[in-house]
TORKOLPA-615385 format. One line per 8 residues: number of its first residue (from 1); for each residue x, y, z of N, C-alpha, C. Coordinates in pm, 1 decimal, decimal comma. Atoms other than C-alpha are relative to their C-alpha. Example, Ala and Ser with C-alpha at 12.3 -4.5 7.8 and 13.67 -1.06 7.14 Angstrom:
# residues 2
1	89,0 -119,0 0,0 1230,0 -450,0 780,0 90,0 120,0 0,0; -82,0 -119,0 -6,0 1367,0 -106,0 714,0 -77,0 109,0 73,0
# end
This chain:
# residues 163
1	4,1 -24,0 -142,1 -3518,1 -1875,6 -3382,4 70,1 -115,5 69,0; -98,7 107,1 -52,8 -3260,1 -2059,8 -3216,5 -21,0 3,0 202,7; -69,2 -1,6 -138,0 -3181,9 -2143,1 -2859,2 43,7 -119,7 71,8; -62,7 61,7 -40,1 -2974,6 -2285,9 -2657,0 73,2 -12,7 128,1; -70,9 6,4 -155,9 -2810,8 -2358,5 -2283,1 105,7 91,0 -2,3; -120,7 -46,0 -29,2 -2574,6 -2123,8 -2179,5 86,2 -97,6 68,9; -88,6 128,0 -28,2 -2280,3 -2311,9 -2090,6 58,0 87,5 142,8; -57,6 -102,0 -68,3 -2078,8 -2199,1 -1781,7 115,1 84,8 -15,1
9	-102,5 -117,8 54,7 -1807,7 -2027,0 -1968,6 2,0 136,2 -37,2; 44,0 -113,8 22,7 -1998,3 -1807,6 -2130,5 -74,8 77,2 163,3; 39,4 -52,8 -145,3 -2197,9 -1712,4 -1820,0 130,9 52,6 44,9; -118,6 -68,1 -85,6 -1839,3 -1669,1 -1639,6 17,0 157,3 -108,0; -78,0 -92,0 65,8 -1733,8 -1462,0 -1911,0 -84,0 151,5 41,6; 82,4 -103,1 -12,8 -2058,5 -1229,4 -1903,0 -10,4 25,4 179,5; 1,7 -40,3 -101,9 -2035,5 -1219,2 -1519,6 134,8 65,6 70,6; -156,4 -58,2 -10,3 -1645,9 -1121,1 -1547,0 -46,8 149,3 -61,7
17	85,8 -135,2 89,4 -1791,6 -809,3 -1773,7 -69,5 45,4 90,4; 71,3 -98,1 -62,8 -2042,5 -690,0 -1531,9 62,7 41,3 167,1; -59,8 -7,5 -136,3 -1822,6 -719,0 -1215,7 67,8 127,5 -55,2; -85,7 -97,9 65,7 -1581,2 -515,0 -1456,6 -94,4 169,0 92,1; 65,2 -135,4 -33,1 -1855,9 -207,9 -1323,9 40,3 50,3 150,5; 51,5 -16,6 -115,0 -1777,2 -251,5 -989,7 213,1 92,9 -20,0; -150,7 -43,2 38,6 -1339,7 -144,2 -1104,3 -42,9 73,4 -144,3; -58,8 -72,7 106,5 -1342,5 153,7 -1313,8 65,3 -10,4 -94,1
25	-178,5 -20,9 43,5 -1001,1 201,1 -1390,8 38,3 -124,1 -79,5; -51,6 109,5 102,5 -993,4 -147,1 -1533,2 -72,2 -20,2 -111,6; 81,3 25,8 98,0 -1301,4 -152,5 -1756,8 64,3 52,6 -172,8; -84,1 8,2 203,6 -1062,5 -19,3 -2092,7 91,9 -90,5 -20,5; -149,9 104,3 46,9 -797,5 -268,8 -2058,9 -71,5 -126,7 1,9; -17,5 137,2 5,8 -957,7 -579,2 -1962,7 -170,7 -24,2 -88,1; 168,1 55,2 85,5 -1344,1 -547,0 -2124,4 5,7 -10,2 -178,6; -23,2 47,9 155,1 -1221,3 -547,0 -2485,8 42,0 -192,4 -15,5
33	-28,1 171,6 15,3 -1050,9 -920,3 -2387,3 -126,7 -31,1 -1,0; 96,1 78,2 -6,9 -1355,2 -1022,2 -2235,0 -152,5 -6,3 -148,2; 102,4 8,1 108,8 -1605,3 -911,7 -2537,9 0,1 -77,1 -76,2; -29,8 110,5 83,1 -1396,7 -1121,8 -2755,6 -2,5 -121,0 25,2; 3,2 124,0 -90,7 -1390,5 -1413,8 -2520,9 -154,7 -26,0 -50,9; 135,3 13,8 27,1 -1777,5 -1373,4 -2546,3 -62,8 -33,4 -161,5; 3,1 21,0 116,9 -1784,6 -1315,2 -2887,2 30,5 -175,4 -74,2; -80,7 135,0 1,8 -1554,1 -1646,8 -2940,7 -125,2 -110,3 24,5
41	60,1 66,6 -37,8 -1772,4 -1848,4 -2739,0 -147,8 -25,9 -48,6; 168,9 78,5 80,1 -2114,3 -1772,0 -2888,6 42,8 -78,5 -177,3; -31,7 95,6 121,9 -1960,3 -1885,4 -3214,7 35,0 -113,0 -31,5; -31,5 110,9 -21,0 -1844,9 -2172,5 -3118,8 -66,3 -92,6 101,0; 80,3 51,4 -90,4 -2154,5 -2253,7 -2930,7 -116,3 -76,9 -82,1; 58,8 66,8 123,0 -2476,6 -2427,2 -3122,6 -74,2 94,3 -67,4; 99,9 -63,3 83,7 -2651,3 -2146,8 -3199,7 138,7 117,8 -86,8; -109,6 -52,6 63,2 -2293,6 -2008,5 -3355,3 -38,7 -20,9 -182,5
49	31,2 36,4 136,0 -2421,5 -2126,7 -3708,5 -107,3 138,8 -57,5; 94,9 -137,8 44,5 -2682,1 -1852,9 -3708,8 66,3 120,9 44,2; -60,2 -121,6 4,1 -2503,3 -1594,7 -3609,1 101,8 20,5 -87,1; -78,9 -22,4 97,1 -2265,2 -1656,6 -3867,5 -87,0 42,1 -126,4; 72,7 -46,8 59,2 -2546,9 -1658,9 -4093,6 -18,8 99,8 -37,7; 47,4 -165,8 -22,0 -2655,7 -1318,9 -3973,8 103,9 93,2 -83,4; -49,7 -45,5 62,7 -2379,5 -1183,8 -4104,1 125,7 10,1 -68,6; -23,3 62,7 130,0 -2312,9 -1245,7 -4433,9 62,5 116,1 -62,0
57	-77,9 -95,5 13,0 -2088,4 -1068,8 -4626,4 -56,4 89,9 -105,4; 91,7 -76,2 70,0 -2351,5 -932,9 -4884,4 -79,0 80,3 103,7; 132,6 -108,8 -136,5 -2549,2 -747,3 -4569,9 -137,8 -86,3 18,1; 136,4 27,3 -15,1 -2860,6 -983,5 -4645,9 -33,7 -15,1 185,6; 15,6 47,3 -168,8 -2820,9 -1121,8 -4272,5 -84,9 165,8 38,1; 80,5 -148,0 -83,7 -2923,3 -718,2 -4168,0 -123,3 -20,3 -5,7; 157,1 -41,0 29,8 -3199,6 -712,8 -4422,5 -104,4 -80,1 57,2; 87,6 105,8 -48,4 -3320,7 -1023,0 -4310,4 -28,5 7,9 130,2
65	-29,3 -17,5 -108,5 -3269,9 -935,7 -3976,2 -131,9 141,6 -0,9; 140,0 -87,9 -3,2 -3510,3 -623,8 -4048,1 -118,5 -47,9 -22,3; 115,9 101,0 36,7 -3810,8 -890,2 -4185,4 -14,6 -4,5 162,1; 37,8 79,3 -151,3 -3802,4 -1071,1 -3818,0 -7,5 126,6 67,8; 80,9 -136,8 -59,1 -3837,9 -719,9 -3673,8 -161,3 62,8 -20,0; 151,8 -97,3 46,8 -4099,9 -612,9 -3927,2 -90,1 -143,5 41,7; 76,5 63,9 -45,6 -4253,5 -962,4 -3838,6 -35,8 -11,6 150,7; 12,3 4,2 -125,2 -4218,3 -930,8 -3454,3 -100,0 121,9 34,5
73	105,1 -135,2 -9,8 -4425,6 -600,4 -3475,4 -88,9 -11,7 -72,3; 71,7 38,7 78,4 -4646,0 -723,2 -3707,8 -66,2 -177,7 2,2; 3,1 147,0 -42,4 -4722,9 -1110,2 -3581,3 -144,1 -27,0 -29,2; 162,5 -8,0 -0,7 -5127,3 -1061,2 -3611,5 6,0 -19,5 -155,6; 48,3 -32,9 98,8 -5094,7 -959,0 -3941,2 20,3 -97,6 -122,2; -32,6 47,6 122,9 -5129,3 -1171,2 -4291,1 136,0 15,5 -39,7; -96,3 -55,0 -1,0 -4771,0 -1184,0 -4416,0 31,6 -34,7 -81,3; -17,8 103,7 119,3 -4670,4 -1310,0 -4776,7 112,3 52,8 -17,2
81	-137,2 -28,7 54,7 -4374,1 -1354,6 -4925,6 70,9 105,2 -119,0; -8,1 -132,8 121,8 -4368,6 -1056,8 -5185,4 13,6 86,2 75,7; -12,2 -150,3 -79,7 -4413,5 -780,4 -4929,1 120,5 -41,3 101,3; -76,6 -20,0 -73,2 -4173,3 -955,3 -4713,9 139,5 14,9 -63,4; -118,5 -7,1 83,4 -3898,4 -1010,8 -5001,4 39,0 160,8 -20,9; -9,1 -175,5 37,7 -3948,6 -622,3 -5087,0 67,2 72,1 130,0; -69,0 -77,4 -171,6 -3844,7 -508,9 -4719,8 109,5 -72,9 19,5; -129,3 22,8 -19,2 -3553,6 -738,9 -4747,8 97,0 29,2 -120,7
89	-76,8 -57,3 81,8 -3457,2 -637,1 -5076,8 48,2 -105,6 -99,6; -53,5 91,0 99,4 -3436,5 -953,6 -5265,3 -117,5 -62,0 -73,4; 92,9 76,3 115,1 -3615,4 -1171,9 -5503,5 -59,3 -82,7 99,0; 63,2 80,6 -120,0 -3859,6 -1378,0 -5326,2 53,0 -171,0 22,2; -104,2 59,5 -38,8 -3682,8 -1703,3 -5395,5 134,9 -10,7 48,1; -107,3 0,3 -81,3 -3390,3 -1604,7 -5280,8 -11,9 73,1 147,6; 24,1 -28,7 -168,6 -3530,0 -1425,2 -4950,6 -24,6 -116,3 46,9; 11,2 123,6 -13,2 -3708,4 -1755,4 -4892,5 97,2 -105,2 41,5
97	-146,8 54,7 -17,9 -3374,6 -1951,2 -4904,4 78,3 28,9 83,5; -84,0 -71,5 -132,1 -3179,0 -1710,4 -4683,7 -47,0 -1,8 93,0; 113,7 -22,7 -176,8 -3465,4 -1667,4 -4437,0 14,8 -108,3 67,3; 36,1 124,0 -100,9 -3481,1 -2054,6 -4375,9 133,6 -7,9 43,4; -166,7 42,4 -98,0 -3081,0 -2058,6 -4361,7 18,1 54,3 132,5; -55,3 -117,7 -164,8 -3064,2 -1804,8 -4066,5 -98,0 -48,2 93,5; 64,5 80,5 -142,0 -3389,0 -1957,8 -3872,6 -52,5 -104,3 8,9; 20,6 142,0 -17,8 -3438,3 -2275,5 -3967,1 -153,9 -30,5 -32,1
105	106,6 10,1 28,4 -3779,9 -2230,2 -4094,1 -57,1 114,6 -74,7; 83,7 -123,0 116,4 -4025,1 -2055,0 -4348,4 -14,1 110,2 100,5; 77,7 -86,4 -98,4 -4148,3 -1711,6 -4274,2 -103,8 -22,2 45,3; 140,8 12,0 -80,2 -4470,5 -1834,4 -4216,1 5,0 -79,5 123,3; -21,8 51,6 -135,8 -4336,4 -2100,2 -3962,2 65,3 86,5 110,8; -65,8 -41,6 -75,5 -4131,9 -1814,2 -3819,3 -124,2 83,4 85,6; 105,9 -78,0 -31,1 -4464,0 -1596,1 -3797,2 -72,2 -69,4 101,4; 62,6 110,0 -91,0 -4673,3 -1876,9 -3630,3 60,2 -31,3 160,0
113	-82,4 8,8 -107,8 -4391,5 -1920,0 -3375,0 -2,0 107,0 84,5; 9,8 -136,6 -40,7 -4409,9 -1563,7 -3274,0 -169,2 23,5 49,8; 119,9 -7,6 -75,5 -4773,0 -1584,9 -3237,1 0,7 -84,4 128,5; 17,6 94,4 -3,5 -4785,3 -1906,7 -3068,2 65,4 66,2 139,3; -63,1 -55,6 -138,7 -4529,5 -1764,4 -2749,7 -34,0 176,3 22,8; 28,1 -108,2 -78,7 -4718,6 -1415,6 -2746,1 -80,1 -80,0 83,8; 156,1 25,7 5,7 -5070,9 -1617,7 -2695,7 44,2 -95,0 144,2; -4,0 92,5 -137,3 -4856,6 -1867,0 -2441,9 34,3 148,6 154,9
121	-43,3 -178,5 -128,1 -4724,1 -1496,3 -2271,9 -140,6 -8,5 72,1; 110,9 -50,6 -71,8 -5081,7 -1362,0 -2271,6 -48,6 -103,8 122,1; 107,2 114,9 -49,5 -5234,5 -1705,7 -2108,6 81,4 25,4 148,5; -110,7 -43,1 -124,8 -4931,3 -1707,1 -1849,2 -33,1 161,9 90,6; 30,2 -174,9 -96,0 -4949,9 -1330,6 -1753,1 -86,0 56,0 0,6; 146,9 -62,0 14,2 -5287,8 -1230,0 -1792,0 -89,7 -79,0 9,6; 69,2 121,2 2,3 -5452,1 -1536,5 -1735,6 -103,8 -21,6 -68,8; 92,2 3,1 154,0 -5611,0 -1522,3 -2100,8 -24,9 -105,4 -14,0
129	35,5 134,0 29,3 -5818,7 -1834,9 -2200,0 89,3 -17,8 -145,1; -96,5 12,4 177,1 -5651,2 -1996,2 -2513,2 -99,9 27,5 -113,4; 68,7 -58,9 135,9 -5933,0 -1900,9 -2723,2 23,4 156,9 5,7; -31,4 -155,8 -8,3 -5870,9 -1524,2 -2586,5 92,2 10,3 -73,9; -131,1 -42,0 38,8 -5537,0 -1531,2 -2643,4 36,6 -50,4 -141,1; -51,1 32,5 178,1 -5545,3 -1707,8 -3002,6 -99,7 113,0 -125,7; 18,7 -139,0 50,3 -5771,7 -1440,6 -3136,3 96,9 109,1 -14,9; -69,1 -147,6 -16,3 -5534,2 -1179,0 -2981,2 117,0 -31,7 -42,5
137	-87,2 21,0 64,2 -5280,3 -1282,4 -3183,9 4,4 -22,3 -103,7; 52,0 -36,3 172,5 -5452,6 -1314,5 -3527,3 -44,5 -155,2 -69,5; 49,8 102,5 41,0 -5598,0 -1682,2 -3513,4 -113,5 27,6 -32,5; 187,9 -1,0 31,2 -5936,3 -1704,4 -3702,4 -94,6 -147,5 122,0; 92,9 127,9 -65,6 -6015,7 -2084,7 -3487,4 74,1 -17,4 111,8; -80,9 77,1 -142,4 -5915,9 -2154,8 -3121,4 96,9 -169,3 -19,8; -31,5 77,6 7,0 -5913,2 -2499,9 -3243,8 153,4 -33,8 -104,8; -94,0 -31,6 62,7 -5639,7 -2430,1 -3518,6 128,3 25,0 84,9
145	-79,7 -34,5 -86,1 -5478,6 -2271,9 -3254,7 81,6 -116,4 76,3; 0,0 106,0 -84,5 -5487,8 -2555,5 -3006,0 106,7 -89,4 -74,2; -34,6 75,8 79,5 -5352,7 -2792,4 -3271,3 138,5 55,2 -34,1; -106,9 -56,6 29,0 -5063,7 -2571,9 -3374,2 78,4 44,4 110,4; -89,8 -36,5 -136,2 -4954,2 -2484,6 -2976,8 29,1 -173,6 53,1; -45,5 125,5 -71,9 -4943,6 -2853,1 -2884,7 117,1 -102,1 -153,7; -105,5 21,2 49,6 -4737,5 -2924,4 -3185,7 179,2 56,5 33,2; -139,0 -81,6 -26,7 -4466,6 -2633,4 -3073,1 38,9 -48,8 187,1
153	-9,7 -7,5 -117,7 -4537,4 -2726,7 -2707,6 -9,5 -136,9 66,6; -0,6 133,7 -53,0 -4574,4 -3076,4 -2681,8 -146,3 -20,4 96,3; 115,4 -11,9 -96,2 -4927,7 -3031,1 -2475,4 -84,5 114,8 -78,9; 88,2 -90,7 5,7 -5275,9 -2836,9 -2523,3 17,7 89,7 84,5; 22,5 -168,7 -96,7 -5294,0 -2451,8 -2373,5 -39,6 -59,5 104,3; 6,2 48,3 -125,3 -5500,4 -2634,0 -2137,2 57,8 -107,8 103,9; -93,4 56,1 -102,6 -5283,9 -2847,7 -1994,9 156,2 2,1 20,6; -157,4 -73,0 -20,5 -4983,3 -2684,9 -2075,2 -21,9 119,5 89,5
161	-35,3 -138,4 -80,7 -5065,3 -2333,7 -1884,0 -105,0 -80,9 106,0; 51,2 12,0 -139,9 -5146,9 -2378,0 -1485,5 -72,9 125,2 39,9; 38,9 -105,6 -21,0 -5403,4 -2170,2 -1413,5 -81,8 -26,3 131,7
# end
């Protein structure tokens, strides 16, 4: 899970593209430049390393790319590395290996991460306590919780969310 500042190039580029809606007649000639412009730019941006990743000239990038799906719909749930290797289609050391190349961390750190910004969602938009919201995301201990959001967040739930 990468991210990173849009720069203002890219921005221009993607705001050259949606103006494109407002001129018809020009959107076949000049929105193929600009895609590539876009294209160009995220690759040569920092999170350009993972998207090269992604795709790899064996297809894993897809399969792997289907895991972080089946884990984004699945974030509550227990998640081991056998059932997740099987849905990507490889040996579990070598899913393992690929998985961390493309996000920079185990599946289980990727899983955790995914909990960790529903549970900051819920607290934010539903004004869920952090023990609510670390249940509702598949923590067995608030305090576990606590401990593992102020590592990703630099602060405790409670004094990271303004409530």
């Amino acid at each position: 899970m990468g991210k990173a500042r849009i720069d203002c190039g890219l921005l221009s580029a993607f705001l050259r593209l949606y103006e494109l809606c407002e001129t018809p007649e020009k959107i076949r000639f000049i929105a193929p430049v600009l895609i590539k412009e876009i294209h160009l730019r995220l690759l040569l941006s920092p999170l350009g390393k993972y998207i090269c990743a992604i795709n790899t000239p064996d297809g894993s990038g897809i399969r792997l790319a289907e895991v972080m799906s089946h884990l984004r719909n699945n974030y509550k749930e227990i998640s081991d590395i056998s059932e997740l290797s099987k849905i990507a289609g490889m040996s579990q050391s070598s899913f393992y290996r690929k998985f961390r190349a493309i996000t920079g961390m185990s599946p289980l750190q990727y899983q955790k991460r995914l909990r960790l910004y529903e549970a900051k969602r819920l607290m934010i938009e539903n004004g869920e306590t952090a023990a609510n919201a670390a249940y509702a995301v598949g923590y067995e201990s608030p305090s576990q919780f606590s401990r593992e959001y102020k590592k990703i967040f630099g602060a405790t739930p409670k004094k990271n969310i303004v409530q």
